[in-house]
Structures are given as structure tokens and as C-alpha cells.
BAFI-3210 file (N, C-alpha, C; in Angstrom, 3 decimals, decimal comma, padded with zeros to 6 digits):
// residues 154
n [1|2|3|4|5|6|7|8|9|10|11|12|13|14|15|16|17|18|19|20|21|22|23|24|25|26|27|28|29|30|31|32|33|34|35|36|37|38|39|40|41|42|43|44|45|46|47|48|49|50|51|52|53|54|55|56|57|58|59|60|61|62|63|64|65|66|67|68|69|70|71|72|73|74|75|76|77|78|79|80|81|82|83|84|85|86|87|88|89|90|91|92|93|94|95|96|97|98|99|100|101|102|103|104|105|106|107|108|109|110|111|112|113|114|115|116|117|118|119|120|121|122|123|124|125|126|127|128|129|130|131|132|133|134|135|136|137|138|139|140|141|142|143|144|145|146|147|148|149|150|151|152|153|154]
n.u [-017,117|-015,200|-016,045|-014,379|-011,210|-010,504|-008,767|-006,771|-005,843|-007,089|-009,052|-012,084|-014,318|-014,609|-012,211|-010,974|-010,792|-008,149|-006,637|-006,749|-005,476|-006,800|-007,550|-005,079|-003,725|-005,324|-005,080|-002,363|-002,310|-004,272|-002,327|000,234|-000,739|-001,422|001,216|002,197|000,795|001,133|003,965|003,301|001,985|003,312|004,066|001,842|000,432|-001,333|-001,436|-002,608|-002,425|000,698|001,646|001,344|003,051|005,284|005,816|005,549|008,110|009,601|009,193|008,517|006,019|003,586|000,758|-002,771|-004,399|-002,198|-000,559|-003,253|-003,269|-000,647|-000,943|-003,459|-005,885|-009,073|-009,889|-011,970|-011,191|-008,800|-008,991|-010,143|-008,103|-005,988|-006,754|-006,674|-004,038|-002,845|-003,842|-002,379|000,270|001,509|002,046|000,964|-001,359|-001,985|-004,123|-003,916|-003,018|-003,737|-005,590|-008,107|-008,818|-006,871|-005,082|-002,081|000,320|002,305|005,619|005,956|008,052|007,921|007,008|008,853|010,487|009,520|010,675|012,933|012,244|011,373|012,725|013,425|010,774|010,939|012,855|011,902|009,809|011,096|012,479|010,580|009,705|011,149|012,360|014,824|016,247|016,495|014,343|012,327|012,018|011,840|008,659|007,549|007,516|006,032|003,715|003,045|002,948|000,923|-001,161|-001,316|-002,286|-004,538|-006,126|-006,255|-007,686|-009,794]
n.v [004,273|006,663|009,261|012,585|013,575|016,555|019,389|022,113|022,838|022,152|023,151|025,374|025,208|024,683|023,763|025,365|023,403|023,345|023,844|021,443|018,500|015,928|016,290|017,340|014,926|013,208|014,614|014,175|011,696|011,222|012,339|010,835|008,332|009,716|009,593|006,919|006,187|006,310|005,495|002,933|001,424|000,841|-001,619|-002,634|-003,411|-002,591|000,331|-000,855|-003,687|-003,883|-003,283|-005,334|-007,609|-005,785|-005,995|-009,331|-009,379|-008,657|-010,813|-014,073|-016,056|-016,327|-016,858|-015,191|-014,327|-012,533|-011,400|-009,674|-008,581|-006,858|-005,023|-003,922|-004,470|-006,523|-009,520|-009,765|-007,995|-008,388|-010,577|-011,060|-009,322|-010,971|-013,484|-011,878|-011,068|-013,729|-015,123|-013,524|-014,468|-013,528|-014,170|-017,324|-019,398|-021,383|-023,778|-024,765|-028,443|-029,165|-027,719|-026,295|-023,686|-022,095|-020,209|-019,770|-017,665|-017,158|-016,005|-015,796|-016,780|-014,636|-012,742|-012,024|-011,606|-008,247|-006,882|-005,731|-003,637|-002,438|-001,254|001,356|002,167|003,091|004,973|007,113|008,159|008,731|010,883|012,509|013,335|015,154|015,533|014,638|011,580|010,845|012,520|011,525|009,226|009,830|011,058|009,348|007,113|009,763|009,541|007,108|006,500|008,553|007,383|004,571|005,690|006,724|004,152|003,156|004,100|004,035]
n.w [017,862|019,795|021,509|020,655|021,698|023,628|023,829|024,864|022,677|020,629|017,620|017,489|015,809|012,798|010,291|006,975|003,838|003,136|005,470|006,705|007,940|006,748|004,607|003,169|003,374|002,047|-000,497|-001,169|-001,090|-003,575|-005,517|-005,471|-006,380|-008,914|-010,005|-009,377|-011,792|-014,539|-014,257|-013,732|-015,662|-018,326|-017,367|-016,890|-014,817|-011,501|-009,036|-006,311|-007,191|-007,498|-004,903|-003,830|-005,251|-004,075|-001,271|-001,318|-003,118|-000,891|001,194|-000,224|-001,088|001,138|002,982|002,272|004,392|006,004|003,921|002,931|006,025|005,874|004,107|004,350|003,302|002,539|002,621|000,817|-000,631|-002,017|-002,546|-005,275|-006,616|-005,802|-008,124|-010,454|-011,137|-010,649|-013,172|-014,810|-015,057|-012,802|-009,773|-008,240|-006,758|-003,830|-002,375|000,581|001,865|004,034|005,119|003,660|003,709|003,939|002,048|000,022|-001,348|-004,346|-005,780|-009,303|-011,891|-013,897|-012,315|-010,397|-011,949|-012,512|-010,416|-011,059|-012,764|-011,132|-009,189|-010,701|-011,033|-008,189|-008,169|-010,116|-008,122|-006,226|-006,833|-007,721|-005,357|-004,528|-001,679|000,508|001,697|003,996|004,749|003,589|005,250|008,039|007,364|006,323|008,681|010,314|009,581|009,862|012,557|013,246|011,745|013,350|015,661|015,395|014,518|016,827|018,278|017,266]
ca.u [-016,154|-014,862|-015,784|-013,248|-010,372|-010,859|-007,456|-007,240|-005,187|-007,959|-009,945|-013,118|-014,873|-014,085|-011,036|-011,238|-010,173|-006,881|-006,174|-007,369|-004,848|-007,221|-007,454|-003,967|-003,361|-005,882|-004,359|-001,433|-002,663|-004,386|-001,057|000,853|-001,344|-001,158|002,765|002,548|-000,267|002,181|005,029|002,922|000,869|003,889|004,084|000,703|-000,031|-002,412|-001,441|-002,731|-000,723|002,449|001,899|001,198|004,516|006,339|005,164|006,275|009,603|010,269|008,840|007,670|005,277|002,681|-000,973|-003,409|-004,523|-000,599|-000,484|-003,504|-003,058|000,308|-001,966|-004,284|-006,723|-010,000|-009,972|-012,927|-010,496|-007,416|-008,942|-010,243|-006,920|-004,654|-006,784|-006,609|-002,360|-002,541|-004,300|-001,251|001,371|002,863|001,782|000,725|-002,219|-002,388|-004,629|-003,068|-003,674|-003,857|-006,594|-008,399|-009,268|-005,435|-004,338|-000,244|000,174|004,098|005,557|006,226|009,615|007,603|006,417|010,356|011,701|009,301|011,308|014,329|011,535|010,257|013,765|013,397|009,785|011,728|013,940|011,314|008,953|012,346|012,935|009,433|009,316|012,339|012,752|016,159|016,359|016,323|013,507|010,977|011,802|010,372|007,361|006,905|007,142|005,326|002,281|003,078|002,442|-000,828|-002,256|-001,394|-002,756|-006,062|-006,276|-005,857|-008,850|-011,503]
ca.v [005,349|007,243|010,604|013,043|014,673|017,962|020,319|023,297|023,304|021,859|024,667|025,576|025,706|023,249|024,750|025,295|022,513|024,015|023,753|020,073|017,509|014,899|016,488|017,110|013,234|012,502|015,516|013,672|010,313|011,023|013,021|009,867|007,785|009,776|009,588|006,109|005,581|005,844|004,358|001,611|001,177|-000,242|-003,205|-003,466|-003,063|-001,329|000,230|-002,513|-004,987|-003,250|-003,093|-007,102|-007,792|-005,319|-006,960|-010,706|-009,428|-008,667|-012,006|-014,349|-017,252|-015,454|-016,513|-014,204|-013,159|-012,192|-010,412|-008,847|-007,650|-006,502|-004,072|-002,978|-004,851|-007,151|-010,694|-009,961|-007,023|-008,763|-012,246|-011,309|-008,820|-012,063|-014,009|-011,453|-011,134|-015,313|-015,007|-012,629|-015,429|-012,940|-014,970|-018,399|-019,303|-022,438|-024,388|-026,171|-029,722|-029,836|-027,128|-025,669|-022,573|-021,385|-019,947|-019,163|-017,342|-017,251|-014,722|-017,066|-015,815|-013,691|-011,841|-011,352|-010,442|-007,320|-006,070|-004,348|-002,634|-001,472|-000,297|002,198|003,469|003,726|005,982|008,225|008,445|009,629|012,200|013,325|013,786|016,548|015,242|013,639|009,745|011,087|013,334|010,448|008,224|010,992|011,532|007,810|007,359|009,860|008,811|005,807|006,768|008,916|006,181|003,787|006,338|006,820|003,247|003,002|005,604|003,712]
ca.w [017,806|020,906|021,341|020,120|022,974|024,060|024,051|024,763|021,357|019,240|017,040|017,996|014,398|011,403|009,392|005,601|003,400|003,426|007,185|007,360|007,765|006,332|002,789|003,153|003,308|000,851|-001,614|-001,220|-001,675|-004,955|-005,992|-005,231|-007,317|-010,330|-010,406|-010,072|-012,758|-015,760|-014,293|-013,897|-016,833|-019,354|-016,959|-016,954|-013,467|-011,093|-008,128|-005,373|-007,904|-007,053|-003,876|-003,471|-005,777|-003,310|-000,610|-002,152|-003,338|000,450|001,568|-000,901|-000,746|002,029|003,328|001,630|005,003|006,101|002,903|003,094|007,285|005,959|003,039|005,295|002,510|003,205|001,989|-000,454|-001,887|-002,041|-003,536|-007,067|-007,527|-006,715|-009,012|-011,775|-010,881|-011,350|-014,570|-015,696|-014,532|-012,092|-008,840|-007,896|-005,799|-004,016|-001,397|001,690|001,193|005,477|005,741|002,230|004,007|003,901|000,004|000,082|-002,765|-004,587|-006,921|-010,860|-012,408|-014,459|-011,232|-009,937|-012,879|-012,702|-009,475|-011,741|-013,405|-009,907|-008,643|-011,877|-010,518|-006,588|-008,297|-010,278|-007,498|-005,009|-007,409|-008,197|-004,364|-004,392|-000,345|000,692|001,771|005,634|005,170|003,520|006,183|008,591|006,763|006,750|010,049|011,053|008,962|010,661|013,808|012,970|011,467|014,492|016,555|014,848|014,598|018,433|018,928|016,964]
c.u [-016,230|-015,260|-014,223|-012,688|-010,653|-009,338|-007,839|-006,516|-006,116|-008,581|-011,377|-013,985|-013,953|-013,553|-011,911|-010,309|-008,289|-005,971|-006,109|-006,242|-005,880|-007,234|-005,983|-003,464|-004,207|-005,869|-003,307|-001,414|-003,017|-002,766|000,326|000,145|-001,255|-000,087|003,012|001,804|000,714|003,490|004,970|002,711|001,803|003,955|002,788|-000,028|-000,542|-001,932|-001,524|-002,006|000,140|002,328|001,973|002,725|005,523|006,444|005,900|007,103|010,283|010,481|007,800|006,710|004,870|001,196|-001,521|-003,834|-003,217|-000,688|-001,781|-003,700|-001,638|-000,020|-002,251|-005,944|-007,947|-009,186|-010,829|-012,539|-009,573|-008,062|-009,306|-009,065|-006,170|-005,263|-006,329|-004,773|-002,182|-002,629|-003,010|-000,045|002,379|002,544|001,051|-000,147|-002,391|-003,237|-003,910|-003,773|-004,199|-005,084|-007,040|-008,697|-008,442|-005,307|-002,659|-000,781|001,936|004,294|006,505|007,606|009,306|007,297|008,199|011,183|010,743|010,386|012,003|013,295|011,300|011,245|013,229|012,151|010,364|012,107|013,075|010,427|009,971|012,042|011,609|009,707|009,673|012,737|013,605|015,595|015,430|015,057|012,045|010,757|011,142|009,336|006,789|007,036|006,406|004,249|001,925|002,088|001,513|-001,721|-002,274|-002,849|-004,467|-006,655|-006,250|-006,825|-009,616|-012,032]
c.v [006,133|008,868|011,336|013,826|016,013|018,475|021,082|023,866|023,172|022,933|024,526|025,382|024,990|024,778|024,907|024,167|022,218|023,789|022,669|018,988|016,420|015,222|016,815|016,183|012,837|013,018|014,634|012,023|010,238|012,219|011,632|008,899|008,017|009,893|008,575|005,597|005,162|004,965|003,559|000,577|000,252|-001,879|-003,861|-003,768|-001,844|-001,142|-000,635|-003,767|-004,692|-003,716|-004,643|-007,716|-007,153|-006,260|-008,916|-010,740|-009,355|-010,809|-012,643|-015,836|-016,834|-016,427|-015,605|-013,562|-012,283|-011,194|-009,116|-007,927|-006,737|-004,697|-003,437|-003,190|-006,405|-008,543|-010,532|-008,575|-007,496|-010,287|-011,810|-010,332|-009,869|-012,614|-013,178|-011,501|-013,153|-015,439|-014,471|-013,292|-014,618|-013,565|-016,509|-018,647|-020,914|-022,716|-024,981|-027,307|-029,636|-029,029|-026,003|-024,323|-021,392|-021,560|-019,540|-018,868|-016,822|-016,503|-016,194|-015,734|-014,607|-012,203|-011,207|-011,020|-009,205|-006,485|-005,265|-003,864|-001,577|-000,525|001,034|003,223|003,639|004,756|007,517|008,775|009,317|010,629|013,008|014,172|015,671|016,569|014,407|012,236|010,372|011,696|012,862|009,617|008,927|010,849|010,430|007,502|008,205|009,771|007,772|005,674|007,455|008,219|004,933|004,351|006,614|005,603|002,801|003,595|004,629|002,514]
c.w [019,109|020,563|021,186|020,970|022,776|024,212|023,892|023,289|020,069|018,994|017,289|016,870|013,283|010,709|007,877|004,960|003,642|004,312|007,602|007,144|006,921|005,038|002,421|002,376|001,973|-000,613|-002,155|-001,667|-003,377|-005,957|-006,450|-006,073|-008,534|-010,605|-010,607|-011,182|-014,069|-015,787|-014,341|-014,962|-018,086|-018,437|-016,520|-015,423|-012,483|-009,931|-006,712|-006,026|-007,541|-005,901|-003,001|-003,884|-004,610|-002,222|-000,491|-002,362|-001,868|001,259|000,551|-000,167|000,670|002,050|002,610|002,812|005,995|005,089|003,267|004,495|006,674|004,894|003,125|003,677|002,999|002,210|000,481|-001,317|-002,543|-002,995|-005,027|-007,691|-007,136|-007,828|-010,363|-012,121|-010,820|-012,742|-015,456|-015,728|-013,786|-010,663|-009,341|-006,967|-005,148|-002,029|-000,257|001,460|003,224|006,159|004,363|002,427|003,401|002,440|000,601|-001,780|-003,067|-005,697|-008,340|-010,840|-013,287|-013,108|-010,422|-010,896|-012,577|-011,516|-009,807|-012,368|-012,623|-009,356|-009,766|-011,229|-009,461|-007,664|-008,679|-009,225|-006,352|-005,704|-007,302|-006,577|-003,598|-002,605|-000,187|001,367|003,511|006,120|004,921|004,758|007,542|008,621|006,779|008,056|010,642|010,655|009,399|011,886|014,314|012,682|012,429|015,833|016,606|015,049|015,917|018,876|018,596|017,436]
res [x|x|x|x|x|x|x|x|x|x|x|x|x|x|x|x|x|x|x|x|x|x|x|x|x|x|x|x|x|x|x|x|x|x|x|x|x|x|x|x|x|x|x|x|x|x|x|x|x|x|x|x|x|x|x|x|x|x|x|x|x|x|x|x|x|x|x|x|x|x|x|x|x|x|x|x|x|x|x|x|x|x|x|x|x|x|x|x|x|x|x|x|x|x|x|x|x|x|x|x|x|x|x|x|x|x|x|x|x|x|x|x|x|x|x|x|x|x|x|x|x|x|x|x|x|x|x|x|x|x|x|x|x|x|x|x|x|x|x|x|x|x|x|x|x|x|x|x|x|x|x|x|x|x]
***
């Protein structure tokens, strides 16, 4: 890790929780979690499931390590939640016959029908937000580009 820049804008003395962008983000993270917990839960899926299905509905039939660079998830996180998401018949896991190393993993019809379920959570999670279309895409971006940036430091 790089030592940390010097500005003459940075604070001299650690803020209070309050002040800290990082509990901010991670306020917000577990805030964001418990909105989708219930929406989830009738289809039987956990957070990181969603996010693999989303993921798959964009582009299906993926590498596992494609999928998981795309995550921001390890191999030894990402392999026993596809197996358990095979087990459920909402993906497919298979070997290359030309190199056993490589898994592709494919969403079953059970796994794309869930998508019209998922439009349904998009919609509650917009609303919960009470921020217009223009003003998420913002906020995602610039989370974007903090977390590039951080990621660029270490």
C-alpha cells in the first residue's frame, strides 16, 4: 500500500463516523442489502445469486473467471455459490472438454425465467431510492470512479 497524499484539503485529525466517507459507503451498502433481502427471499435467492443471474441475463454462458472479474469475487467465493445456484437448476456448470481448468457456466430456463421477477425488484429498489433515473446514474458513476481510483492507489 502507497502511502496516503498529502493536500492541503485533507483533515488533519480522523473525522467522526459521521464525516467519513467510508461508513458512509458501507451505511449504504448494508442499507442496500436489507431492501434487497425480502425482495429476494420469495425467489429464494441470496444477494451474490442475483447478482451472478444479473450478470448472465446480460451475457449468458460466461467463464467463471469472466464472471467472477466482472463481480469483483474470488474463484474460491464464486465456486461453491455457482455450485449451490446448479443444485437449484438455475445455472449450468460445465468443463471444457479442450482444457478442464476452464468451467462456462449457462443460465437453465428456470434461471431466465427468474429475470421478469427481477425487473419487479429494479422497480422497487428505484423507488425505495426516491432519486430520478439521471441522478442514480451519477451516483453510479461516481462510485465508479472512486472505486477505480482506490483501486489504482493500492
Amino acid at each position: 500500500m502507497t502511502d496516503a497524499p498529502t493536500s492541503p484539503d485533507a483533515p488533519a485529525t480522523i473525522p467522526g463516523t459521521g464525516d467519513m466517507l467510508c461508513f458512509a459507503l458501507y451505511s449504504a451498502n448494508h442499507a442496500m442489502t436489507r431492501l434487497y433481502r425480502p425482495l429476494l427471499q420469495p425467489l429464494g435467492l441470496t444477494y451474490p445469486q442475483y447478482l451472478v443471474l444479473v450478470a448472465l441475463w446480460s451475457q449468458d454462458e460466461r467463464r467463471v473467471g469472466a464472471l467472477g472479474e466482472e463481480l469483483g469475487l474470488d474463484t474460491n467465493t464464486l465456486t461453491p455459490l455457482l455450485k449451490r445456484m446448479a443444485e437449484a437448476g438455475l445455472i449450468t456448470r460445465r468443463r471444457s472438454a479442450e482444457d478442464e481448468r476452464v468451467v462456462t457456466v449457462a443460465l437453465t430456463d428456470k434461471g431466465r425465467a427468474l429475470q421478469a421477477e427481477a425487473e419487479k425488484i429494479t422497480a422497487c429498489v428505484f423507488r425505495a431510492t426516491g432519486l430520478s433515473v439521471g441522478e442514480l446514474a451519477d451516483l453510479r458513476d461516481r462510485i465508479g470512479t472512486l472505486e477505480r481510483r482506490i483501486s489504482d492507489s493500492l
